[in-house]
N, C-alpha and C positions, 0 to 999 in steps of 0.2 A: 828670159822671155823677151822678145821684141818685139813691138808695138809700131805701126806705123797706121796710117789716116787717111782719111780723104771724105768728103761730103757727098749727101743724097739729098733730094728733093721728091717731095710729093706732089701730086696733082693740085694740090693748093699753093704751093710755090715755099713750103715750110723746108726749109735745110737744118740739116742735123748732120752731126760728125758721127762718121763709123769707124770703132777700133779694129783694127788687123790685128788679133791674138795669134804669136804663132808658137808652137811647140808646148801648146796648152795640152797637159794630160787629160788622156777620153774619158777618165770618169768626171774631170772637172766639165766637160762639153756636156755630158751628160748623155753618151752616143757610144756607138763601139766602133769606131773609126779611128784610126791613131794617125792619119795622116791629113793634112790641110790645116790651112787658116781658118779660125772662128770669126764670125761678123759679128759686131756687139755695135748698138746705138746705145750715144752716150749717159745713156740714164740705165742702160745694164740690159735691156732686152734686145735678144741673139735674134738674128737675121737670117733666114735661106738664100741663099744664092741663087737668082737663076738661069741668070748668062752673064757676061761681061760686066755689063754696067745697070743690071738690073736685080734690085733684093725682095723680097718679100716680108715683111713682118707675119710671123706665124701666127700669134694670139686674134688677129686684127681681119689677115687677109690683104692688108694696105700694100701698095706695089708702091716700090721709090724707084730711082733713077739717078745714079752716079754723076755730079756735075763736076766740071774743074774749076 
């Protein structure tokens, strides 16, 4: 598996690292998709993607934003 990173921020200015899981099997996603990278923040909860440099926390609703 490959793993690669990069950081988001919230509307409050909190940064947190997101994992790039890639060629993670779909029942480990927990999806029927077999194809794409997983978004994990680093305390384990998955991420929706919803453009480029924008995720969503699903339990939450919270919106981040990819910084360099």
């Amino acid at each position: 598996m490959n793993t690669d990173y990069f950081f988001v921020q919230d509307a409050a200015g909190t940064r947190c690292r997101v994992d790039v899981l890639r060629a993670v099997p779909a029942l480990e996603r927990g999806t029927h998709q077999e194809h794409g990278p997983v978004y994990q923040l680093e305390d384990g909860t998955m991420l929706r993607r919803l453009d480029r440099d924008t995720f969503q926390v699903p339990g939450t609703g919270a919106v981040i934003s990819r910084v360099d």
